[in-house]
C-alpha positions in Angstrom: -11.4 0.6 3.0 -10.0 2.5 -0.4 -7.9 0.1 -2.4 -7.1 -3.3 -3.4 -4.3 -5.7 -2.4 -3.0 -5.8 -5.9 -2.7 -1.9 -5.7 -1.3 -1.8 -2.9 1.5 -3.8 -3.9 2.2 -1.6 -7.2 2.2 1.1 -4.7 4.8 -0.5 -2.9 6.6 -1.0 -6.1 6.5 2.5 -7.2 7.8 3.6 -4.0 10.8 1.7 -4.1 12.2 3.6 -6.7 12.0 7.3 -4.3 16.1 8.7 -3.7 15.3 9.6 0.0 16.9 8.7 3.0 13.4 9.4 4.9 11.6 6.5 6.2 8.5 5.8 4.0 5.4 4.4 6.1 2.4 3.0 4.8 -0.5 2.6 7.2 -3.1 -0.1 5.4 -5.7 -2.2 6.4 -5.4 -4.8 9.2 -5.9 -7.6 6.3 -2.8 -6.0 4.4 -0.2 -5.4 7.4 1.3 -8.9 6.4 2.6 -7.7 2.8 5.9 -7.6 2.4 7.0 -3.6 2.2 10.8 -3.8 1.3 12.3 -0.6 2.2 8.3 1.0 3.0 7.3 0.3 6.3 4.1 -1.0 7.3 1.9 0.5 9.8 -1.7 -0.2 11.0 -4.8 2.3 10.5 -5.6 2.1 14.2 -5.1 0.2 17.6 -7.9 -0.8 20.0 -7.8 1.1 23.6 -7.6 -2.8 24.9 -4.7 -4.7 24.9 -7.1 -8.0 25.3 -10.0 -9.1 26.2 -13.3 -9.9 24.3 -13.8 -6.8 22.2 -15.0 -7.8 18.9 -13.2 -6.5 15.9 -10.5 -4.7 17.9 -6.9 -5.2 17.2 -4.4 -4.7 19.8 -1.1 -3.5 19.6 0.2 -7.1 20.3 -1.4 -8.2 17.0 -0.3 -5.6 15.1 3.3 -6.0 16.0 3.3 -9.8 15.1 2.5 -8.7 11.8 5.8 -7.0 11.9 4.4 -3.4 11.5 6.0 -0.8 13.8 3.3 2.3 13.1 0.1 2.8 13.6 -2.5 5.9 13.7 -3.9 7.4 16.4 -6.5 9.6 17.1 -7.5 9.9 13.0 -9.8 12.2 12.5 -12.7 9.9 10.9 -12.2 7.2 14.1 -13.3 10.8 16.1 -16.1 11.9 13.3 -17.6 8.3 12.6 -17.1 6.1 15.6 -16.8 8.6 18.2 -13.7 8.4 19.7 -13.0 10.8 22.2 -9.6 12.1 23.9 -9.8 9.2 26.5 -10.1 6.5 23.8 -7.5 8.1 22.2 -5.3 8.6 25.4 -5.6 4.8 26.0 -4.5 3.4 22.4 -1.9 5.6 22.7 -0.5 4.1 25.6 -0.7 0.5 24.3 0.8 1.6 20.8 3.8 2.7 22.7 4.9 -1.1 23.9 7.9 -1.8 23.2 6.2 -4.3 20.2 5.6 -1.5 18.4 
């Protein structure tokens, strides 16, 4: 939750100018995933272990991809240390970030 929209953007800015031929990927807030990257990628923080259902304040991997992001994080360690997810949890986001939306 570090961060602002504005500097996010004149992050994205200053990474426009990097020579590399790697593939730069910015994972950001669900609020931020619409931003427009130009040659960064966007990628989500996390992904919900459902792909629907009523889960409040869970993102699937579905919404994440009609963002247009193609990345997202799983298994961070703070999700494990703060919310408790364990290897299951983790096991089952995994499966849905690997749709072919994603």
């Amino acid at each position: 939750m570090n961060g602002s929209r504005d500097a996010l953007k004149n992050m994205i800015n200053a990474l426009q100018d990097i020579d590399s031929e790697n593939t730069i990927i910015l994972c950001v807030p669900y609020t931020m995933l619409g931003l427009d990257g130009g040659r960064v990628s966007m990628g989500a923080q996390d992904v919900s272990q459902h792909d629907h259902g009523a889960y409040t304040g869970e993102v699937s991997a579905q919404m994440i991809a009609a963002t247009g992001a193609k990345y997202v994080i799983v298994g961070h360690s703070e999700r494990r240390q703060y919310h408790g997810e364990t290897n299951d949890i983790v096991r089952l986001a995994n499966q849905f970030q690997q749709m072919p939306e994603m």
